[in-house]
C-alpha positions in Angstrom: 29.7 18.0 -6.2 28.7 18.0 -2.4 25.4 19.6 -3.4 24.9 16.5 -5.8 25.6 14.2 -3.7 23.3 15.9 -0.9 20.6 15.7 -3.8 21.1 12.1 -4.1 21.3 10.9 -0.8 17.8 12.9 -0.1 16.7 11.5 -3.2 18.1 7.7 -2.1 16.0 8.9 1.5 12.8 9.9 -0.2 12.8 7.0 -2.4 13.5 4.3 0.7 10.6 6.2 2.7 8.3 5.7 -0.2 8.6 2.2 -0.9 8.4 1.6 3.0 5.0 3.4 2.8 3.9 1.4 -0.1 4.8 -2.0 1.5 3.1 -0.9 4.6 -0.1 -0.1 2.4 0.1 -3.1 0.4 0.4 -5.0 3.7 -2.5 -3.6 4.6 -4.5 -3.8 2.1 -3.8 -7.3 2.0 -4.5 -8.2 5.4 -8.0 -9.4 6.1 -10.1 -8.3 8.8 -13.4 -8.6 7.8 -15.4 -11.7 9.1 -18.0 -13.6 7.1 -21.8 -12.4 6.9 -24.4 -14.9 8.1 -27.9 -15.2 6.5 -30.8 -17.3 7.4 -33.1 -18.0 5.3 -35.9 -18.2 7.6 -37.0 -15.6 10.5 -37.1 -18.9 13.1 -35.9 -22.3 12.5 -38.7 -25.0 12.9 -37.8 -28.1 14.2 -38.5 -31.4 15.6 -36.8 -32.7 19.0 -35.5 -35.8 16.9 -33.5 -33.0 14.3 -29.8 -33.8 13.9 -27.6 -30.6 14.9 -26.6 -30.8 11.3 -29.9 -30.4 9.9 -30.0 -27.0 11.6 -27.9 -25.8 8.9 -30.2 -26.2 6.3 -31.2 -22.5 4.4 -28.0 -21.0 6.6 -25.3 -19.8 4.2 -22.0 -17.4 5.1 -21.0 -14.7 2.4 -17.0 -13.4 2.7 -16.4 -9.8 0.7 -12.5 -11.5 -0.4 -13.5 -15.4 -0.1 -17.0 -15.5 -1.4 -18.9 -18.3 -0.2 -17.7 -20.1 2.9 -20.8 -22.0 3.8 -19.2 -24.9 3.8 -17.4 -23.5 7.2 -20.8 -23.3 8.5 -21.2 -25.3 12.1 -23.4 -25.0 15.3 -21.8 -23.9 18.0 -24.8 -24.8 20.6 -28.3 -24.4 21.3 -29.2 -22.1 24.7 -31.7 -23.9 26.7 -35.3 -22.6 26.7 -36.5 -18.9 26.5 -39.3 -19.9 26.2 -40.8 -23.8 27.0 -39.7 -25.1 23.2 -38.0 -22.5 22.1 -34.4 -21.5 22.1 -31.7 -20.1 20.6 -29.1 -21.4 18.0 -25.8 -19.8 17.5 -24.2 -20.4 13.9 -20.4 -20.1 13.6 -18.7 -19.3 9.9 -14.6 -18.5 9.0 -13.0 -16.6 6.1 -10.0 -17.9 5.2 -8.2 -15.5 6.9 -9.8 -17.2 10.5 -12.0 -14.6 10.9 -14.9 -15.6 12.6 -18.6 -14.7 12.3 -21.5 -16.0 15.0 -25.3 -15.4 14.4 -27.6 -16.6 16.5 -31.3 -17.6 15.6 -34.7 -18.5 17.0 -35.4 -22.3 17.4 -38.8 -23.2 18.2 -39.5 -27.4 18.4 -42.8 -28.1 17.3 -43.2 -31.2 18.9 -42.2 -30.5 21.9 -43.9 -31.2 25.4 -43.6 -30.1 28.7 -42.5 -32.5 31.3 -45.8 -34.5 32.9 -46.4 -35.8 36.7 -47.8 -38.8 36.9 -48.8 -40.6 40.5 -48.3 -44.5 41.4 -50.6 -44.5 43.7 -52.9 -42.1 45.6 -51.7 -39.5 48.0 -52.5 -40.5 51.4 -50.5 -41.4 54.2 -50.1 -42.5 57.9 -49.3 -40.6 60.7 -46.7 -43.5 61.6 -44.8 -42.1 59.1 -45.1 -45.2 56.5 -44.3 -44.1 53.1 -42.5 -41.2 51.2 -43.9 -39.0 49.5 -41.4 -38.5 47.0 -41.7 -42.9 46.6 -45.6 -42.3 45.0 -44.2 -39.3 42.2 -42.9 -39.5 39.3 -42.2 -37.4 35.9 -41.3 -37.6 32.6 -40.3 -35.6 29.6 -39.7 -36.0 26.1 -36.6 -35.1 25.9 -34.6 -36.9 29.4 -37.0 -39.6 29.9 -37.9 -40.2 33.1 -37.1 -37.6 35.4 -38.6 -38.7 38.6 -35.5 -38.4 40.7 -35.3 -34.3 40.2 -38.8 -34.1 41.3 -39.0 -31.8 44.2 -41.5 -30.7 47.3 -42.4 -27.9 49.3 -45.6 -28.1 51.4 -47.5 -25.1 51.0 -50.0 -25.6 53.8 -51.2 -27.8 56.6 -48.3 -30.3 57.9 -47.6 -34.1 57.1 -47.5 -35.1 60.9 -50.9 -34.5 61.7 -54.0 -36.1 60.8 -55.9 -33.6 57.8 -55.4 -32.6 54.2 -52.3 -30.9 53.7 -51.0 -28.9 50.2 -48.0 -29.7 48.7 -46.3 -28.5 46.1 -44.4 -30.4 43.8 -42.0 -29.6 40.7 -39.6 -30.6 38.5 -37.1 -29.0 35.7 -35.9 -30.6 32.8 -32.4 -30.6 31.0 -33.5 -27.6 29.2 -34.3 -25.4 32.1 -38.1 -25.9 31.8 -40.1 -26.2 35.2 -43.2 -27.4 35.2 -45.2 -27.3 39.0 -48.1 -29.7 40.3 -49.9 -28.7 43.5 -51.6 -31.3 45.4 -53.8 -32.3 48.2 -51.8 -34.8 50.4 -54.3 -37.2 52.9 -52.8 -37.8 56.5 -54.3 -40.4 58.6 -54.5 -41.7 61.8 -53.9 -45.6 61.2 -54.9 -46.1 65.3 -58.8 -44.5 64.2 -61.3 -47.3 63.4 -62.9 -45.5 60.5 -59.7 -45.6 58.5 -58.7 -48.5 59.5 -62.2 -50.5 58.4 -62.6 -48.0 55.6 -62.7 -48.8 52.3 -60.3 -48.2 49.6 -61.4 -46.5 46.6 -58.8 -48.1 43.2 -58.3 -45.8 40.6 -57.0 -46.7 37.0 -55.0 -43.4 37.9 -54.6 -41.0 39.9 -53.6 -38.1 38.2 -54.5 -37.7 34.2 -53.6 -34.7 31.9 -57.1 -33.9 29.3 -57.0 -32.1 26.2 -59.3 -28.6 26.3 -62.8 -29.5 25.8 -62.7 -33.7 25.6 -64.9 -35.6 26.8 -64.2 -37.2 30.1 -66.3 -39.4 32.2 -65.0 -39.6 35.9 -66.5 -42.5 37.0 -64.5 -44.4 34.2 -61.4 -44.1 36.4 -62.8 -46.3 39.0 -61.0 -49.7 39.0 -62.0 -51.7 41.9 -62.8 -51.4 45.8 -60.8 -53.0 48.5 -62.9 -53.9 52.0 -61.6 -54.2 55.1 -64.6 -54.8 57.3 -67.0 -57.8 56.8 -70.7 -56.5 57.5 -74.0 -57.2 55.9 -73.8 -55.2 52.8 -70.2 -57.1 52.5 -72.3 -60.0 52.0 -75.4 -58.8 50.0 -72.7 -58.5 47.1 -72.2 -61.8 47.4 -68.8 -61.8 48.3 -67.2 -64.6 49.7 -65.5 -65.0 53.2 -61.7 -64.0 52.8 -62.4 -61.9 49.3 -61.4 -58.3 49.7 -61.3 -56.6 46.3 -64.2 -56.3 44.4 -64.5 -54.8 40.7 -66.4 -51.8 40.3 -68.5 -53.7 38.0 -69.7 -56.1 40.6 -69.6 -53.5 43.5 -71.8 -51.1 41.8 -71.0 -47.3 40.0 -74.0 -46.3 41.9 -72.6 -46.9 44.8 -70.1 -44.6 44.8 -70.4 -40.6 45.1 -68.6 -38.6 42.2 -68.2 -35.0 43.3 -65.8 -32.3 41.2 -65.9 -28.9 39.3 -63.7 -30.4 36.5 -64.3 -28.4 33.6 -62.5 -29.2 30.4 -63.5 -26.0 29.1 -60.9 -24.3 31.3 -57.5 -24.8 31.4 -56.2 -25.5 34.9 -56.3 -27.9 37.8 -59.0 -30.0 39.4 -59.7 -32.7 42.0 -62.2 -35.3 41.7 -63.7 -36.7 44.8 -64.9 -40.0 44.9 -66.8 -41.2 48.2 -67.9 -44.7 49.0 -70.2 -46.3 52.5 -69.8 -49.6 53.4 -70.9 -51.0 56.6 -71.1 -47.6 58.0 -67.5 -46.8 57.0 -66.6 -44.6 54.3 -63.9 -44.2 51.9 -62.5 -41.3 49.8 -60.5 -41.6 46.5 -59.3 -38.2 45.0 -57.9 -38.1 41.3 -56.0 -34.9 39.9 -56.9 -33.8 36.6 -55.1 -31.3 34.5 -56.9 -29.7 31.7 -54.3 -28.2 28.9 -54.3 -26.9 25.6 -54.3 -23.1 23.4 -56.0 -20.4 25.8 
């Protein structure tokens, strides 16, 4: 009778220990662990800087082994700034029902994208008196913040802005998505207590910095606007200008009369100055625009 009921109460033991063990395995068979799979249909995403977030999503889907598809738990979790200038990364988030999560991240690359440009309201030349800031005469913009011109920064790279001469200054400017584009310039000092720049006279450009496609035509002297005298002498009046008139159009002042010298070539991508020279009454006057050729290499 003892021996039975030792045979039962192991049997009672065994039994308890195996459903515990199957519980245990149903339990885990039933829990899910296993996070969605991501697919992109595309290699890189192509995209314009105008795309809604949303729109990203299009030919992403999100596969679950248990669930099936959960694409519609598809979102974008954020876009990395630039790896390279227009392109970037975008991470796609996706859950199972179970909360697991899945992240894939793909290339981005925004076709229409351009890099941020310098522009210049007015030439480049100062006084030693100190009138005028650099930083008042540049600006930038970019396609995707707008104007930018108060995160444009300086370093001179050579010569100094307190003495008379040409220095070199470099100027640059980054943009929301970490892209940094970089202008080097010539910057003119002057001595406002010498006569010759003083009487000189002023050479107007339409601009004074302009960005050219590879290989356009460009005619330099088309930049020049007007020219603005300061001294009265005889070939003031041989143009037949009247006492009290300082600025004269190009048109009436003559192209001829000003010296266009410059190695622009649109052939090559880089920078390039143009030098323009004008004499009047034995004063002369230098203009200097900045061009930058871009395009494919």
């Amino acid at each position: 009778m003892k021996t039975i009921q030792k045979i039962g109460i192991a049997a009672a033991f065994a039994l308890a220990v195996g459903i515990a063990a199957g519980y245990h395995f149903f339990v885990e068979e039933k829990e899910d662990k296993t996070p969605p799979v991501i697919k992109c249909e595309f290699n890189q995403i192509k995209a314009s800087i105008e795309t809604p977030m949303e729109d990203l999503l299009l030919g992403v889907t999100a596969w679950d082994e248990r669930d099936g598809d959960v694409s519609e738990s598809l979102f974008v979790e954020g876009v990395s700034k630039f790896i390279d200038p227009g392109k970037s990364r975008v991470t796609f988030v996706a859950l199972d029902h179970s909360g697991n999560v899945a992240k894939h991240d793909c290339e981005i690359v925004y076709e229409d994208y351009t890099r941020p440009k310098f522009y210049l309201r007015d030439e480049l030349r100062f006084s030693t008196t100190g009138n005028g800031i650099i930083l008042d005469v540049v600006g930038a913009s970019d396609c995707l913040d707008g104007d930018i011109s108060n995160d444009v920064k300086m370093t001179v790279t050579g010569g100094s802005l307190y003495s008379a001469g040409i220095c070199t200054v470099q100027f640059r400017v980054t943009n929301s998505m970490g892209d940094t584009v970089y202008l080097e310039a010539p910057v003119t000092i002057f001595d406002s207590q010498q006569l010759s720049e003083v009487y000189a006279p002023e050479i107007g450009l339409k601009e004074y910095l302009v960005y050219l496609d590879k290989n356009c035509r460009f005619d330099p002297k088309g930049m020049i606007e007007n020219i603005t005298v300061h001294m009265r002498g005889e070939e003031y009046y041989a143009l037949g200008m009247e006492e009290g008139e300082t600025t004269i159009p190009i048109s009436r002042y003559g192209w001829s009369n000003v010296i266009v010298d410059s190695d622009l070539d649109t052939a090559e991508l880089g920078g390039y100055q143009v030098r323009y020279t004008t004499t009047m009454d034995g004063y002369t006057g230098v203009a200097v625009l900045l061009v930058i050729v871009e395009g494919e290499d």
